[in-house]
ROLO-109290 format. One record per residue (C-alpha): residue number from 1; residue in three letters; x, y, z. Coordinates in Angstrom, 3 decimals, padded with zeros to 6 digits. Each point is the difference from the previous one (the first is absolute). Layout:
% ROLO-109290
> nr,rest,X,Y,Z
> NUM,ALA,X,Y,Z
...
//
This chain:
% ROLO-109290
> nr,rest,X,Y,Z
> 1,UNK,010.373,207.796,-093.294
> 2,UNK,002.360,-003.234,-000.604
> 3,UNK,-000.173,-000.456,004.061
> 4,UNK,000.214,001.733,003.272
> 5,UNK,004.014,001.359,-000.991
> 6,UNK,-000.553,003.604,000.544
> 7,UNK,003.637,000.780,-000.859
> 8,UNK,-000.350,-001.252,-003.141
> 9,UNK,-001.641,000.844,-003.338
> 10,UNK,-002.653,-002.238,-000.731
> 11,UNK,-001.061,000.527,-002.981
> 12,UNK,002.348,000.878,-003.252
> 13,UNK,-000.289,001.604,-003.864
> 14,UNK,000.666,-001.826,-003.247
> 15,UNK,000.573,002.242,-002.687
> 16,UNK,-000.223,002.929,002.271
> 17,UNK,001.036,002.176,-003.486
> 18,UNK,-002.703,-001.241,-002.339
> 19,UNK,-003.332,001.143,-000.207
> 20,UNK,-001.274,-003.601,000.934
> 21,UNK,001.975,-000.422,003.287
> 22,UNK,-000.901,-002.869,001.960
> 23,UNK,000.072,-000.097,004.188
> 24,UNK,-000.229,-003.071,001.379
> 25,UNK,000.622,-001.382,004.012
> 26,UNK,004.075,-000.682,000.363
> 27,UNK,-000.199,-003.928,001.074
> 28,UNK,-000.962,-001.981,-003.296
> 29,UNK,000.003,-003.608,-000.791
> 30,UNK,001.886,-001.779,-002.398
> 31,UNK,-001.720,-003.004,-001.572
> 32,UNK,002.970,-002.358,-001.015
> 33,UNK,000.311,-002.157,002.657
> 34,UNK,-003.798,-000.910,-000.849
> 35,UNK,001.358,-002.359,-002.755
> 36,UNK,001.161,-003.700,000.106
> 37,UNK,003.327,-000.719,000.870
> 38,UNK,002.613,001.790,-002.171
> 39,UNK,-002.233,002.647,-000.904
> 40,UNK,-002.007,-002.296,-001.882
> 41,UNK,-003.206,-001.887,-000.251
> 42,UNK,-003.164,000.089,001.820
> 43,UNK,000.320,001.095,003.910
> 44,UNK,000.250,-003.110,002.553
> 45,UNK,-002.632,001.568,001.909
> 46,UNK,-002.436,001.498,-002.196
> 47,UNK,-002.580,001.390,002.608
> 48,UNK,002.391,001.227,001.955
> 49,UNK,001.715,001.975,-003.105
> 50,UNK,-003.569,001.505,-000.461
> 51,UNK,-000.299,001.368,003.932
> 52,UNK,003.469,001.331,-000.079
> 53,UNK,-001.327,002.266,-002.398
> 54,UNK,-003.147,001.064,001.292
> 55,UNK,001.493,-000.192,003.656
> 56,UNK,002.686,002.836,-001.682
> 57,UNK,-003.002,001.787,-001.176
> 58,UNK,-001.729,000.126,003.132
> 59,UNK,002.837,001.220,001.705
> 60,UNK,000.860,002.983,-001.595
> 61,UNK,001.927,-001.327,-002.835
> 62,UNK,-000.935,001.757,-003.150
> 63,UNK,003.375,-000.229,-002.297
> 64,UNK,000.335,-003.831,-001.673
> 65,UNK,003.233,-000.741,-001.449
> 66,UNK,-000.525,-003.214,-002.826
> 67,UNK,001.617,-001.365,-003.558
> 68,UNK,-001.374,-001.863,-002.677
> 69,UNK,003.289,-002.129,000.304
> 70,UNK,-001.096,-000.611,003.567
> 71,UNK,-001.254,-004.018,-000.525
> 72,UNK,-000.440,000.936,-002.805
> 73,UNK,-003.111,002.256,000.082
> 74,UNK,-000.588,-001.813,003.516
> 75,UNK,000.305,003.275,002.081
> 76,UNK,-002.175,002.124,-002.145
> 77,UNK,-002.875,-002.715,-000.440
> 78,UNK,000.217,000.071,004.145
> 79,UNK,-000.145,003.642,-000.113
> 80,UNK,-003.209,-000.185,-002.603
> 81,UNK,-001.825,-002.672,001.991
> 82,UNK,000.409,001.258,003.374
> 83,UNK,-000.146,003.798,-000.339
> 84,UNK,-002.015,000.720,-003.543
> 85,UNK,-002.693,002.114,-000.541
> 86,UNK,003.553,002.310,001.976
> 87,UNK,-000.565,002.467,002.508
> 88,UNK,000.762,003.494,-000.996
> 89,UNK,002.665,000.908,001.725
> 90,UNK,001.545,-003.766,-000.602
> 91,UNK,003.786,001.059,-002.446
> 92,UNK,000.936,-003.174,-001.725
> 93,UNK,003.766,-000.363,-000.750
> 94,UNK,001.528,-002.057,-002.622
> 95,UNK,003.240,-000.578,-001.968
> 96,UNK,000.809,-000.767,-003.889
> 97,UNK,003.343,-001.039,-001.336
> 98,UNK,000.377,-003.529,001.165
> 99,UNK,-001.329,-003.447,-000.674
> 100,UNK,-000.071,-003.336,001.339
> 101,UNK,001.494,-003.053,-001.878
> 102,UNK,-001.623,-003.662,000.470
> 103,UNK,002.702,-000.109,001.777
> 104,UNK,-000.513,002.264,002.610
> 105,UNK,002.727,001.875,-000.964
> 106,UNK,000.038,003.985,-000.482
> 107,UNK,000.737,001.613,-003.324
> 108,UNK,000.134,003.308,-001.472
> 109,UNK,-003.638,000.928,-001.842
> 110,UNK,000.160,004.059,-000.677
> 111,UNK,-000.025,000.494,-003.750
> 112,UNK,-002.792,002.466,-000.837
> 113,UNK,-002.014,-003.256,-001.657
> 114,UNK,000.601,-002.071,003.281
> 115,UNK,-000.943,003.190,002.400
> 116,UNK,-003.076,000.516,-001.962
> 117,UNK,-001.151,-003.653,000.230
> 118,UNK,000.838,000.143,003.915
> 119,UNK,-002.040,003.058,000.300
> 120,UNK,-002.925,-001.122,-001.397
> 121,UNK,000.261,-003.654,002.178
> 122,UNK,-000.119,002.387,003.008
> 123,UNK,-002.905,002.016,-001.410
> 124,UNK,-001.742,-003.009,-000.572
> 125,UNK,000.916,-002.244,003.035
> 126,UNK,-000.638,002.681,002.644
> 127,UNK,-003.321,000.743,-002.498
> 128,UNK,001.004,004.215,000.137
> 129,UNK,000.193,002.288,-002.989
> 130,UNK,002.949,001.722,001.615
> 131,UNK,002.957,-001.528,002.098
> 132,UNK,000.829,003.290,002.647
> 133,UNK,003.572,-000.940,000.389
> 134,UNK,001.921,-001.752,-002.017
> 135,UNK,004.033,-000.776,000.967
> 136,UNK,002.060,-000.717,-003.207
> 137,UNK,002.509,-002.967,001.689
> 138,UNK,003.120,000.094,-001.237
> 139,UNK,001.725,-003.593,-000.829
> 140,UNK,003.476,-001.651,-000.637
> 141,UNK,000.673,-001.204,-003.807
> 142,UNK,-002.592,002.869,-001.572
> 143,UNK,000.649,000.731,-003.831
> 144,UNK,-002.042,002.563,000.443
> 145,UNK,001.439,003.658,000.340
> 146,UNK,-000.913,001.521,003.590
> 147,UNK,-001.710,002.731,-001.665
> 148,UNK,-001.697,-001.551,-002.745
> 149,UNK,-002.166,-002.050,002.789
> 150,UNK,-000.548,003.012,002.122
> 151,UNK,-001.222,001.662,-003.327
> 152,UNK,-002.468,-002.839,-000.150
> 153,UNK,-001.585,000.625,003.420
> 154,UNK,-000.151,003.340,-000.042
> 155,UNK,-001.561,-000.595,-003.869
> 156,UNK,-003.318,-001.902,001.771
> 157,UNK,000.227,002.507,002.472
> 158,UNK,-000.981,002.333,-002.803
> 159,UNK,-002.658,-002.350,-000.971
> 160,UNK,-001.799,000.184,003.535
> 161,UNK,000.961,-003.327,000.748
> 162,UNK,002.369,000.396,002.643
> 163,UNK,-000.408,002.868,002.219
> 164,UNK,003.367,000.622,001.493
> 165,UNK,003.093,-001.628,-000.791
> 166,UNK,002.801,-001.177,002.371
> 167,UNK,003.489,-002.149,-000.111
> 168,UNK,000.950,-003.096,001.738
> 169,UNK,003.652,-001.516,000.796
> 170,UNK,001.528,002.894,-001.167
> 171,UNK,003.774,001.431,000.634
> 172,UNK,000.376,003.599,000.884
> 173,UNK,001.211,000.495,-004.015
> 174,UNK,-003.162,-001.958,-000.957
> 175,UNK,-002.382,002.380,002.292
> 176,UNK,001.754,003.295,-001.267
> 177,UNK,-000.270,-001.274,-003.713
> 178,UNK,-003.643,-000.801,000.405
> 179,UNK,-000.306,004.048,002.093
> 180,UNK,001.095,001.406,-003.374
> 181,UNK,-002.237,-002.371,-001.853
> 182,UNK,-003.197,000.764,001.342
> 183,UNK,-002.422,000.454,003.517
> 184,UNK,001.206,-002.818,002.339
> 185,UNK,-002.250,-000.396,002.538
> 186,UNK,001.276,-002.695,001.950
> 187,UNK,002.879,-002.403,000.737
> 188,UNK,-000.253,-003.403,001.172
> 189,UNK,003.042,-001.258,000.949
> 190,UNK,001.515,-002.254,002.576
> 191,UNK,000.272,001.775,002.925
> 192,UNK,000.343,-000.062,004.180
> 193,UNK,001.694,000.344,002.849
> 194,UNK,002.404,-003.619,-000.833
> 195,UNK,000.274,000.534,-003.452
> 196,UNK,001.067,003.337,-001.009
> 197,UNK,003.070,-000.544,-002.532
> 198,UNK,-000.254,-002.739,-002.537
> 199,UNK,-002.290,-002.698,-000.240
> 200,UNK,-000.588,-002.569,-002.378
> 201,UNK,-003.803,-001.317,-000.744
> 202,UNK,-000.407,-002.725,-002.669
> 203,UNK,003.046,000.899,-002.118
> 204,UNK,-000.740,003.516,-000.041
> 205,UNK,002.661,002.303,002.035
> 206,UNK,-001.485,003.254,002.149
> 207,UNK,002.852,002.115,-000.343
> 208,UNK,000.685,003.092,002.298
> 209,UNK,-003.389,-000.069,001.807
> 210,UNK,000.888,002.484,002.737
> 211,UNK,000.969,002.590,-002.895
> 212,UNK,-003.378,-001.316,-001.559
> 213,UNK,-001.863,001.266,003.004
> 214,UNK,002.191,003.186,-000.094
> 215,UNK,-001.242,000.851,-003.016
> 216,UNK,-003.446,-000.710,000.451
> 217,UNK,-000.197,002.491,003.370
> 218,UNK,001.776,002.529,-002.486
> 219,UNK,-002.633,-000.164,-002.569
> 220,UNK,-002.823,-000.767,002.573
> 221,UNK,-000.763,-003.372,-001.830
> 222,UNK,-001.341,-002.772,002.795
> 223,UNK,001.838,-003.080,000.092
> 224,UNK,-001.934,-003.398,-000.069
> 225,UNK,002.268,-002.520,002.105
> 226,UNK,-000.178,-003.449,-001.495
> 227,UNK,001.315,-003.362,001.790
> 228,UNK,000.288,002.745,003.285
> 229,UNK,000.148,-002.939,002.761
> 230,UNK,002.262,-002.021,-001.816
> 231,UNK,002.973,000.795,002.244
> 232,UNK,-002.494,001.083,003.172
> 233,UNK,001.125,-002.937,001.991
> 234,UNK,003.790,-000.202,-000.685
> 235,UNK,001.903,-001.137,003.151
> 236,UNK,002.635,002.621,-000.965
> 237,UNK,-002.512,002.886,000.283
> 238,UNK,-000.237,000.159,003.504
> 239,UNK,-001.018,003.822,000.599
> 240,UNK,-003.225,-001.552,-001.822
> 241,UNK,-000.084,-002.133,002.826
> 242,UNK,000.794,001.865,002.592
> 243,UNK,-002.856,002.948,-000.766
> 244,UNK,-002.294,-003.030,-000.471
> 245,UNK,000.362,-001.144,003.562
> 246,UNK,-000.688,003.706,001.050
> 247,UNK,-003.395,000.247,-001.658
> 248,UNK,-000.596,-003.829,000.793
> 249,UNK,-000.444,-000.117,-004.046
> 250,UNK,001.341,-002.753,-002.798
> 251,UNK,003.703,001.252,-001.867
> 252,UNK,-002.796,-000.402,-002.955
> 253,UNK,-001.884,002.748,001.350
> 254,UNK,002.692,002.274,001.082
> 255,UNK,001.117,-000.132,-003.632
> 256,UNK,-003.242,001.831,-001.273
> 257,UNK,-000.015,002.376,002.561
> 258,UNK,003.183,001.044,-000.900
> 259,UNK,-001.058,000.293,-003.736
> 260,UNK,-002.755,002.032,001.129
> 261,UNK,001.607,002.569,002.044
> 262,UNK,003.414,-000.022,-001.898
> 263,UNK,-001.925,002.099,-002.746
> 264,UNK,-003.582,000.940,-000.691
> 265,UNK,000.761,-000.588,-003.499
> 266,UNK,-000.088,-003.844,000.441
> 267,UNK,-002.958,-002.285,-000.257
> 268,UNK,000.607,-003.755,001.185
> 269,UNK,-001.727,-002.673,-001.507
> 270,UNK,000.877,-003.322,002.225
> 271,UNK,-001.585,-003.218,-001.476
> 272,UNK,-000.753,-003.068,001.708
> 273,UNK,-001.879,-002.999,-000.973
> 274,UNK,-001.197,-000.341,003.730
> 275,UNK,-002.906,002.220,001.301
> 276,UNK,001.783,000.019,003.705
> 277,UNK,003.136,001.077,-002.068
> 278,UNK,-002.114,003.027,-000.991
> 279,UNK,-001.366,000.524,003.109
> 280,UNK,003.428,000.313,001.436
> 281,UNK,000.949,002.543,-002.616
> 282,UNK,-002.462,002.371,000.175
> 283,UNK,000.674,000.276,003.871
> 284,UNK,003.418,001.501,-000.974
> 285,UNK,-002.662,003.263,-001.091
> 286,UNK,000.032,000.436,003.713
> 287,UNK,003.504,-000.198,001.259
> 288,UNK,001.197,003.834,000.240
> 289,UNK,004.070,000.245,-000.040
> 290,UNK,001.613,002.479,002.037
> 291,UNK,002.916,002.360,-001.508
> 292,UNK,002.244,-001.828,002.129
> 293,UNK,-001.393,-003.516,-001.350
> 294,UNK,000.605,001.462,-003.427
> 295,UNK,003.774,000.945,000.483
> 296,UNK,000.394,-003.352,001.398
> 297,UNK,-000.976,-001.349,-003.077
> 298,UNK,001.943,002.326,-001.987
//
């Protein structure tokens, strides 16, 4: 179990379909926050960065979401020198199709040669022969075809060195493309209870995100909610509020228990670069919304 949520799945199936499905404990981590500022550089707090991760460990966490664009290579070096020789049941998560530019700013990196050379960084900076999960993210101002990057991944899946493939900051016409294409395990997305038509993240435009979800309940696909407290603690959202004063909780942690029991098929991964930022996370495992707090919400 995730927690003491009884009312709740705790624990949910990537690549359910596949002969190499993987369960893992529905509360992950995601690592980004880990990195200087702007998603770049060396952490401020480097010892800290290092318990955050074993602290996630130690509490149940066992699904790491990382990027070898994340510093760059900062979040998977944490990962490496914290966590490594990995426990068994540990799923490391990563993403190809982006890069960093000196000037911190986000580009477009998905041809099959720049996939392939992303791949292998992760291999070798998170020292594994196989990355489990792999989310191909989907950028503004590609020349790339759609497909013929999807192709790619699902190319080195062949090779054994990805074992399932997903998509990231994808539209609903994106996601069905890449069903006919292939076996999508998972979708990362931007996703929660404030943000649930478009949002923008560096450039890049999440397009119909509640149809996004739609579609991934239809095809039982889970959904991997990036940037999911963005929008928690909006003055506008004041249902948030209001069912946070009822369970005496933060609008932070109202928002993941709603992600939690909105579907089973969605596994948050909240990042912080503060350990009693985590701490105050993982107690959202515990809050258990009614039906009524739920249509409230609605």
């Amino acid at each position: 179990m995730t927690g003491k949520n009884s009312t709740i799945n705790n624990t949910i199936t990537i690549g359910a379909k596949t002969k190499y499905p993987l369960t893992v404990n529905r509360f992950g981590y995601g690592t980004m926050r880990l990195t200087g500022d702007f998603i770049w550089g060396e952490p401020k707090n480097r010892p800290e960065a290092l318990q955050i991760l074993r602290t996630a460990l130690d509490n149940g966490i066992n699904f790491l979401d990382t990027a070898d664009y994340y510093g760059e290579d900062i979040t998977n070096r944490l990962i490496a020198e914290a966590l490594y020789p990995y426990q068994k049941d540990l799923v490391i998560c990563t993403k190809a199709g982006a890069t960093r530019r000196p000037d911190k700013s986000w580009i477009a990196f998905n041809s099959p040669e720049n996939l392939r050379t992303s791949i292998e960084n992760n291999l070798r900076t998170l020292k594994i022969e196989q990355i489990q999960l792999v989310h191909f993210r989907v950028m503004p101002g590609s020349r790339t075809p759609f497909e013929k990057s999807l192709d790619a991944m699902f190319e080195m899946q062949k090779e054994g060195k990805i074992l399932h493939v997903g998509v990231s900051c994808v539209s609903p016409a994106e996601l069905n493309k890449a069903l006919a294409i292939g076996n999508i395990a998972s979708v990362e997305n931007a996703f929660s209870y404030g943000q649930r038509t478009t949002f923008t993240f560096h450039g890049s435009e999440n397009r119909g995100m509640q149809e996004v979800m739609e579609i991934c309940i239809k095809n039982k696909i889970p959904m991997i909610p990036y940037w999911s407290l963005q929008n928690a603690l909006s003055k506008k959202e004041d249902k948030i509020s209001i069912i946070a004063q009822k369970y005496n909780a933060t609008p932070a942690q109202i928002n993941l228990a709603w992600l939690l029991h909105v579907s089973d098929l969605i596994l948050p991964i909240p990042g912080t670069s503060k350990l009693k930022h985590l701490e105050e996370n993982l107690k959202a495992r515990d809050i258990s919304l009614s039906e009524e707090d739920m249509k409230f919400l609605a």
